[in-house]
DRENMITOR-322699 format. One record per residue (C-alpha): y, x, z; residue in one letter; residue number from 0. Coordinates in steps of 0.1 Angstrom, whole numbers, plus 2048, in hexadecimal, padded with zeros to 3 digits. Layout:
BEGIN
@yy = Y xx = X zz = Z res = A n = NUM $
...
This chain:
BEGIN
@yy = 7E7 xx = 7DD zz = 6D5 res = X n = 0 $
@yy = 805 xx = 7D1 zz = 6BE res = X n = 1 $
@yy = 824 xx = 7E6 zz = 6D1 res = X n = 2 $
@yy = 824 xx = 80A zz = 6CC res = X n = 3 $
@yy = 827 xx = 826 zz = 6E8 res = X n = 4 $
@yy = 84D xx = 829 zz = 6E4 res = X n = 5 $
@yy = 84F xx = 801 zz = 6ED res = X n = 6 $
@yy = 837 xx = 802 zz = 70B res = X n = 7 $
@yy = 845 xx = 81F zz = 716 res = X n = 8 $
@yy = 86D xx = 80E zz = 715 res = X n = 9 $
@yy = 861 xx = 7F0 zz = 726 res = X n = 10 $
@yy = 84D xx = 801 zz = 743 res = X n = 11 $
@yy = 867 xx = 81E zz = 746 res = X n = 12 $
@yy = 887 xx = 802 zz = 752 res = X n = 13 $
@yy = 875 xx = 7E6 zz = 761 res = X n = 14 $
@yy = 878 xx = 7E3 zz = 786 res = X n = 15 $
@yy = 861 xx = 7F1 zz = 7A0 res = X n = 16 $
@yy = 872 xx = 7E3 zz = 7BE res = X n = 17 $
@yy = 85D xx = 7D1 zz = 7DA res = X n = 18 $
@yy = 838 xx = 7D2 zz = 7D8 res = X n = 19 $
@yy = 830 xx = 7B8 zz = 7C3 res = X n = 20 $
@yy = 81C xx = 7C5 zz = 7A5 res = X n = 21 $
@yy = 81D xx = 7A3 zz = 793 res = X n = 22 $
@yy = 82A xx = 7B7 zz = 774 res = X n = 23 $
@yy = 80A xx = 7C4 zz = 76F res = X n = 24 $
@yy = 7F4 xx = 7A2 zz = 76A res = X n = 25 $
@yy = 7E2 xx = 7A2 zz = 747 res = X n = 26 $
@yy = 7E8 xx = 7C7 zz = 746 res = X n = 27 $
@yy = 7D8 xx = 7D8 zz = 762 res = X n = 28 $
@yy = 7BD xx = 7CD zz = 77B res = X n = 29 $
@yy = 7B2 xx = 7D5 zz = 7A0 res = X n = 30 $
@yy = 798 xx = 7CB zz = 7B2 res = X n = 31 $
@yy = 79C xx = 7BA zz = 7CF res = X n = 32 $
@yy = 785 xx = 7C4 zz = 7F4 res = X n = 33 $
@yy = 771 xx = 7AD zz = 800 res = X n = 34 $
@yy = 780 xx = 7A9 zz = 820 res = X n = 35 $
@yy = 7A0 xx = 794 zz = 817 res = X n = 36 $
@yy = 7BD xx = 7AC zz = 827 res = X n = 37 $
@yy = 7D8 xx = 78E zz = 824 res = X n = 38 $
@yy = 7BE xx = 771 zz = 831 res = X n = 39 $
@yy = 7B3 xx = 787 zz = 84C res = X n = 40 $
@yy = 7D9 xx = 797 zz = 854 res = X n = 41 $
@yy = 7E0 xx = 771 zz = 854 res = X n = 42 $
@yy = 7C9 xx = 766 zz = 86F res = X n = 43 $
@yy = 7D3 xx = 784 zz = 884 res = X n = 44 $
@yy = 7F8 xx = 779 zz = 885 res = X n = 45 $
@yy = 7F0 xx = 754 zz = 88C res = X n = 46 $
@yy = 7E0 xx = 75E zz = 8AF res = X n = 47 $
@yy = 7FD xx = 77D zz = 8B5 res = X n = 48 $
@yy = 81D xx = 772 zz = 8C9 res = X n = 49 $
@yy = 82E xx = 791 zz = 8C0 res = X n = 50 $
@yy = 826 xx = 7A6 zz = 8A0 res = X n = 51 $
@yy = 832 xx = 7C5 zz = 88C res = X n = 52 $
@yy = 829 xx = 7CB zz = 869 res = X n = 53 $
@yy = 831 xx = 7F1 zz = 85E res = X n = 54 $
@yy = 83C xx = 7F8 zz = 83D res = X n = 55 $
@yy = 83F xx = 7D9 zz = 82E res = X n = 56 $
@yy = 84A xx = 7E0 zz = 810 res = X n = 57 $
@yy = 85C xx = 7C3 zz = 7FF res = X n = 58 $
@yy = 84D xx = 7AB zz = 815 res = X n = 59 $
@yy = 83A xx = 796 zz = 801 res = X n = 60 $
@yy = 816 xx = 79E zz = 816 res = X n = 61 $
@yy = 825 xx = 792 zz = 835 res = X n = 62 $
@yy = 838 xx = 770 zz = 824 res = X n = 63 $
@yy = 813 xx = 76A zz = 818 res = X n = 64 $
@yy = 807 xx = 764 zz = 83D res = X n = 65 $
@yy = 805 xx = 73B zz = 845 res = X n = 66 $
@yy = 812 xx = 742 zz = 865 res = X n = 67 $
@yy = 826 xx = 760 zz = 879 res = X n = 68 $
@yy = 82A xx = 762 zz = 89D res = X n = 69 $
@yy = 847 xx = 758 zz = 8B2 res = X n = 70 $
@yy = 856 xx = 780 zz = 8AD res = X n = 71 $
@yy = 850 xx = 793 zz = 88F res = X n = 72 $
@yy = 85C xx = 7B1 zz = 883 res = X n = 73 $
@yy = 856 xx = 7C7 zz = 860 res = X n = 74 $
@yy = 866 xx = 7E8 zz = 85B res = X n = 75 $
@yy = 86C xx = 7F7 zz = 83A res = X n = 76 $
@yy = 877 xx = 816 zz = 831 res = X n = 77 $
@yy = 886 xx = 815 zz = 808 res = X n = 78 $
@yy = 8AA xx = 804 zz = 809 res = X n = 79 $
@yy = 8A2 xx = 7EF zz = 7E7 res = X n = 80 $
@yy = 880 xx = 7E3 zz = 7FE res = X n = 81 $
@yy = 894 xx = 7DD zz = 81D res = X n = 82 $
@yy = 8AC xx = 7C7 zz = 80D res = X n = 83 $
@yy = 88D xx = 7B3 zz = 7F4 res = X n = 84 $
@yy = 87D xx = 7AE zz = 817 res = X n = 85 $
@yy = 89A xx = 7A0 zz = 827 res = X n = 86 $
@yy = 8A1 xx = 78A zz = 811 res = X n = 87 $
@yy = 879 xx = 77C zz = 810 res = X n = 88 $
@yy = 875 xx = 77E zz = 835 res = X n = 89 $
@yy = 894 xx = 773 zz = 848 res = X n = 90 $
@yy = 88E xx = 74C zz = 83B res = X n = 91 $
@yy = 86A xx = 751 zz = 84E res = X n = 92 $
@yy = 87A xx = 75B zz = 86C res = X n = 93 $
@yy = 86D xx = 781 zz = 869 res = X n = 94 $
@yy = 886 xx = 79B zz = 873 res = X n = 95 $
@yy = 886 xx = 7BC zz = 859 res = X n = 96 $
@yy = 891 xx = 7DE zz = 869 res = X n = 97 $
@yy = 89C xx = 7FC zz = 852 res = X n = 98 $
@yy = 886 xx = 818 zz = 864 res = X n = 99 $
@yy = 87D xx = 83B zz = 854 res = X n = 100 $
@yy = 856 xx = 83D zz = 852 res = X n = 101 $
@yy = 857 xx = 855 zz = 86F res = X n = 102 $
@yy = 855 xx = 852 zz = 893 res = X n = 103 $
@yy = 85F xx = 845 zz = 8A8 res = X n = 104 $
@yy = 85F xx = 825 zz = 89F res = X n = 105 $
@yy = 87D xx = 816 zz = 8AC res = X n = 106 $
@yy = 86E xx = 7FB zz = 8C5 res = X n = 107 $
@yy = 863 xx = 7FF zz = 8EC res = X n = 108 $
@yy = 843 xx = 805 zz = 8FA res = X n = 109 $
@yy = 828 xx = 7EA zz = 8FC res = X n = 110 $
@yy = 840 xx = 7D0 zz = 8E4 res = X n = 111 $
@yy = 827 xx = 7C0 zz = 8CD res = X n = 112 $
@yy = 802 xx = 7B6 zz = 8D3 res = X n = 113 $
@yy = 7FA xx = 7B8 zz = 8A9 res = X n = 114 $
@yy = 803 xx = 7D3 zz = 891 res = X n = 115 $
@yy = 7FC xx = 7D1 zz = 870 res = X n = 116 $
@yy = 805 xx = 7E5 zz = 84C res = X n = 117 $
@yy = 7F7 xx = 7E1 zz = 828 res = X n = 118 $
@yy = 7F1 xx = 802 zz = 81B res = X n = 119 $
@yy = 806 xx = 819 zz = 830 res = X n = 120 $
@yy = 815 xx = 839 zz = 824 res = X n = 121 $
@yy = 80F xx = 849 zz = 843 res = X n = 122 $
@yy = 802 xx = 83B zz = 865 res = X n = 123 $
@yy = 810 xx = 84A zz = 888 res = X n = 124 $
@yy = 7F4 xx = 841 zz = 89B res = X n = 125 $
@yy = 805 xx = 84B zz = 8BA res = X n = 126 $
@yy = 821 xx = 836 zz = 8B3 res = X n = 127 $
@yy = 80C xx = 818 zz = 8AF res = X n = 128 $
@yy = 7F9 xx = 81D zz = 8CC res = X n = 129 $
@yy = 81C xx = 820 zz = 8DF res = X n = 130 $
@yy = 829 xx = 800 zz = 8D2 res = X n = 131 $
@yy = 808 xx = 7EC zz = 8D7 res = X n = 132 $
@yy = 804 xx = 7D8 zz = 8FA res = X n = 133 $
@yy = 7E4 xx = 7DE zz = 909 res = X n = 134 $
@yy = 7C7 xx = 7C9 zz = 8FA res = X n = 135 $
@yy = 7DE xx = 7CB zz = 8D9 res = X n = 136 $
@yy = 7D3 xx = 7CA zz = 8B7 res = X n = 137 $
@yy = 7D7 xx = 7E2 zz = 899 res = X n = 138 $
@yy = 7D0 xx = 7D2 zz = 875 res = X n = 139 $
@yy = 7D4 xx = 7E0 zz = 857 res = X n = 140 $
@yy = 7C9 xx = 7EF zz = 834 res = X n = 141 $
@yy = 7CB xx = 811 zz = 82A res = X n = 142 $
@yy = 7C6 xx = 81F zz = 808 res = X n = 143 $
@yy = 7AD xx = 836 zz = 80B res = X n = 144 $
@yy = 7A5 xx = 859 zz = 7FE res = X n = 145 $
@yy = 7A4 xx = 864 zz = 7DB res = X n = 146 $
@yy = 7B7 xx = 840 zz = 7D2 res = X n = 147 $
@yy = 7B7 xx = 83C zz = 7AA res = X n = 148 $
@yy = 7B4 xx = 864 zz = 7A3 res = X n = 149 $
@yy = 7A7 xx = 860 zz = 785 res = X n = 150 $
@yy = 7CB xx = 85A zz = 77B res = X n = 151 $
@yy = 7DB xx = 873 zz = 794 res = X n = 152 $
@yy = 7C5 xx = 88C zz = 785 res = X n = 153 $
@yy = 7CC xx = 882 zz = 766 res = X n = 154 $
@yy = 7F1 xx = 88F zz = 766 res = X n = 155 $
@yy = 7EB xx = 8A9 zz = 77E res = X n = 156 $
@yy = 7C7 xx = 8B6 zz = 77C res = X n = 157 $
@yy = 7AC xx = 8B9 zz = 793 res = X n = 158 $
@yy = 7B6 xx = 8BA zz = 7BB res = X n = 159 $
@yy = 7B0 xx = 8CD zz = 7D4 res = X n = 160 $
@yy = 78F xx = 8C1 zz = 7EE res = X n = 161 $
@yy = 7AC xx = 8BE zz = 807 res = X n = 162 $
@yy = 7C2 xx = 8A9 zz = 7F3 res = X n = 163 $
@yy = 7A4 xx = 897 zz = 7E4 res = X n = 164 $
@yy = 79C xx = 890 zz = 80B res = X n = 165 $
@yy = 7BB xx = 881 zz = 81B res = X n = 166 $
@yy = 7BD xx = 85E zz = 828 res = X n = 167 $
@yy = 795 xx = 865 zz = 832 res = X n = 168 $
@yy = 78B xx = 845 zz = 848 res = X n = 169 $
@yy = 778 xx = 859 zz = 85D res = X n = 170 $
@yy = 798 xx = 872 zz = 862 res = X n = 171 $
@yy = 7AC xx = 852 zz = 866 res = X n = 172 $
@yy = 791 xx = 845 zz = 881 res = X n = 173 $
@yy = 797 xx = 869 zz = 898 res = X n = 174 $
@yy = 7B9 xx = 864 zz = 896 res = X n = 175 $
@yy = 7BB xx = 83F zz = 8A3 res = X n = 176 $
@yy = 7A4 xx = 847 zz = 8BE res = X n = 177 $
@yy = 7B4 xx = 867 zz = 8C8 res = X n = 178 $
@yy = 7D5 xx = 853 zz = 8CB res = X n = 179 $
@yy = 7C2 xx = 841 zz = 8E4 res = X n = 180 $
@yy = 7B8 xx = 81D zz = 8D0 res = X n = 181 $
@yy = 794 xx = 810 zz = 8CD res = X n = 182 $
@yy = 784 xx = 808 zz = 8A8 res = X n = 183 $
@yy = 776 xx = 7E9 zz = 8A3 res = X n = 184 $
@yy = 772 xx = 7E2 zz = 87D res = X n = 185 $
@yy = 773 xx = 7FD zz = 862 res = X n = 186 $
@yy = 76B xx = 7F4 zz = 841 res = X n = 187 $
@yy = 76D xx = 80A zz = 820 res = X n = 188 $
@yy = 76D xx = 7FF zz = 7F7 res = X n = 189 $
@yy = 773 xx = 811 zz = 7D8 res = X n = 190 $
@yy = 77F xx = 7FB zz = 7C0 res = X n = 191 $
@yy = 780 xx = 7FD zz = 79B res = X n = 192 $
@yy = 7A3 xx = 7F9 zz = 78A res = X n = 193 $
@yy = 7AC xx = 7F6 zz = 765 res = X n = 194 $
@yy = 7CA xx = 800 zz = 755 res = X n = 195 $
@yy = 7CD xx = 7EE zz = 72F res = X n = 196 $
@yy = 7EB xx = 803 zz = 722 res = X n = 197 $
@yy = 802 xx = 81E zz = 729 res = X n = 198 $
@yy = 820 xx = 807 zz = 734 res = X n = 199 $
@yy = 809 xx = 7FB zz = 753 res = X n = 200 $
@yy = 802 xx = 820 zz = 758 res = X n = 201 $
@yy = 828 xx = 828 zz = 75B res = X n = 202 $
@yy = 830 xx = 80C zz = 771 res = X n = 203 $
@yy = 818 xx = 815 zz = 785 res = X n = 204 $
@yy = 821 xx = 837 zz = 78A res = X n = 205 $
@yy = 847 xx = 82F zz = 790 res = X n = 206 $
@yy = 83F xx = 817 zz = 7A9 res = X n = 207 $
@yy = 824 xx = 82B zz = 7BF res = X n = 208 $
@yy = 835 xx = 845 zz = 7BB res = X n = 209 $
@yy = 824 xx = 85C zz = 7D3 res = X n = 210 $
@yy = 804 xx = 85B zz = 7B9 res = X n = 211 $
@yy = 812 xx = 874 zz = 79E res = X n = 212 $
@yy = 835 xx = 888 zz = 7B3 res = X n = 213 $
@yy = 84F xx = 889 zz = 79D res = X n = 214 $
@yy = 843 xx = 873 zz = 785 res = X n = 215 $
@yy = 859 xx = 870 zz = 767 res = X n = 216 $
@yy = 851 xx = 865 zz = 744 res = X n = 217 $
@yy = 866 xx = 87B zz = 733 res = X n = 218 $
@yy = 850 xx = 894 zz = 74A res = X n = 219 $
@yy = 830 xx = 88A zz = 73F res = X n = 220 $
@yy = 837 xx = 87A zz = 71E res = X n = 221 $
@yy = 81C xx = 890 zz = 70F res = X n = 222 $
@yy = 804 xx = 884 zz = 723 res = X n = 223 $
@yy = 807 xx = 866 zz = 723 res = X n = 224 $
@yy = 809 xx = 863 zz = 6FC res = X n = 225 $
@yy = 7E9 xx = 870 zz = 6FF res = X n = 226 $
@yy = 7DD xx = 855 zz = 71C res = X n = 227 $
@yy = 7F1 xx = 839 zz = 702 res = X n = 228 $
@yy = 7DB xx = 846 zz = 6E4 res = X n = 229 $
@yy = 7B3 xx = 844 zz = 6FD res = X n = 230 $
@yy = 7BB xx = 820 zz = 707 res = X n = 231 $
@yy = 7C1 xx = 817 zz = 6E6 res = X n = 232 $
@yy = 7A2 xx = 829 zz = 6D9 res = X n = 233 $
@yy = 789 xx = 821 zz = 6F7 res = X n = 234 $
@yy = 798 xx = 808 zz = 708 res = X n = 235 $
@yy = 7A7 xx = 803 zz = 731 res = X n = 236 $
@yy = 7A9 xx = 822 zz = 745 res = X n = 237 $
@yy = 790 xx = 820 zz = 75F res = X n = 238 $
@yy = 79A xx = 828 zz = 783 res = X n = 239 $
@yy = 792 xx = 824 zz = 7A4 res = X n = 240 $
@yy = 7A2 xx = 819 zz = 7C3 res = X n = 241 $
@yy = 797 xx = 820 zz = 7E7 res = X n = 242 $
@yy = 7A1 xx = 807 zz = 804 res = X n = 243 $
@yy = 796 xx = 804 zz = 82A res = X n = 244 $
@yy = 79C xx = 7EC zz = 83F res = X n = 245 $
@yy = 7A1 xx = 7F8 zz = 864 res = X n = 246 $
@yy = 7A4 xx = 7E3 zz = 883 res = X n = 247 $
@yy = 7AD xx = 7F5 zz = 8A6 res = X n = 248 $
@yy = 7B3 xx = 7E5 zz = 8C6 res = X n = 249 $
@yy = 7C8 xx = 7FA zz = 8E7 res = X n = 250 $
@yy = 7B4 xx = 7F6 zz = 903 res = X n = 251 $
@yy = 7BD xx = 7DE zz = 91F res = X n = 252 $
């Protein structure tokens, strides 16, 4: 590795973490993908769906992916710098993007949308989805699961809690939907192994997902990750491991 910490660290610490496209990271970090093919399969959902919602759509640039989107279709987003990145990708496709806190209620009438969907929620109102769902409607999406690249969160903040650790559960996420009052037909889980080749990756990371490591700063956590900076250099990526599910739900006719 030719550039020292200091240089990584400059270039990682003012690039932008707007929108949730993680291009910045290709030849320096690596994820792998779940079998399932979220966007393909997101994709084919929207083709049959005459009106659709996708919740928390970050920047957008899942839902511009899609070959085709339904007559009405909605995102919201919740971040101003998103909203605006969203807009901006969305609008020419005939999506409309609405500002909306990620709390309910979400700010559309009963029965409105016959597909849902969201790519890696923050948090999921299952009642709220059920609500907004016509009966016989469709909920799509993929959640990250528990315990989601800890071997970096614990990392900067030691070991977690069996409670913390647990969060995000599929099968906690399966009660919930079905308590809300919708029906589970697929539910699919992955860990997935994800490399990090030097520290710059490892900050960008952190200041874009930034519920991973609260409060994240490097001027915080310089020490550490000096020390992280000097491992990958003598043994190579840090190893880490993501955990997806892919959950389908359908309101009953």
């Amino acid at each position: 590795m030719s550039r020292t910490f200091e240089e990584l660290v400059a270039e990682a610490e003012t690039v932008p973490v707007d929108g949730w496209d993680f291009s910045w990271l290709d030849g320096r970090a690596t994820e792998q993908r779940p079998s399932w093919g979220y966007q393909r399969t997101m994709g084919e959902h929207l083709a049959r769906a005459s009106a659709a919602l996708d919740i928390q759509t970050g920047g957008g640039e899942v839902l511009a992916g899609a070959p085709k989107l339904p007559a009405l279709m909605v995102a919201t987003e919740s971040w101003p710098p998103n909203v605006a990145k969203a807009t901006e990708l969305l609008h020419p496709l005939g999506a409309v993007v609405v500002a909306d806190a990620d709390e309910p209620p979400l700010p559309f009438a009963d029965a409105a949308f016959d597909l849902v969907t969201s790519r890696h929620p923050a948090t999921v109102w299952w009642t709220e989805i059920a609500r907004v769902l016509r009966p016989g409607g469709t909920y799509l999406a993929q959640h990250v699961g528990p315990a989601s690249v800890f071997e970096l969160v614990e990392y900067f903040l030691g070991p977690q809690p069996e409670e913390i650790r647990r969060k995000r559960h599929p099968d906690d996420e399966r009660r919930e939907a079905e308590a809300a009052g919708l029906g589970i037909l697929d539910l699919r889980f992955e860990s997935l192994r994800t490399e990090f080749f030097d520290i710059g990756a490892v900050i960008y990371f952190l200041r874009k997902v930034i519920w991973m490591v609260p409060g994240f700063t490097v001027d915080r956590h310089r020490d550490r990750l000096r020390e992280l900076d000097g491992k990958i250099r003598a043994e190579g990526p840090f190893v880490a491991h993501s955990t997806r599910f892919l959950i389908e739900a359908r309101k009953p006719v």
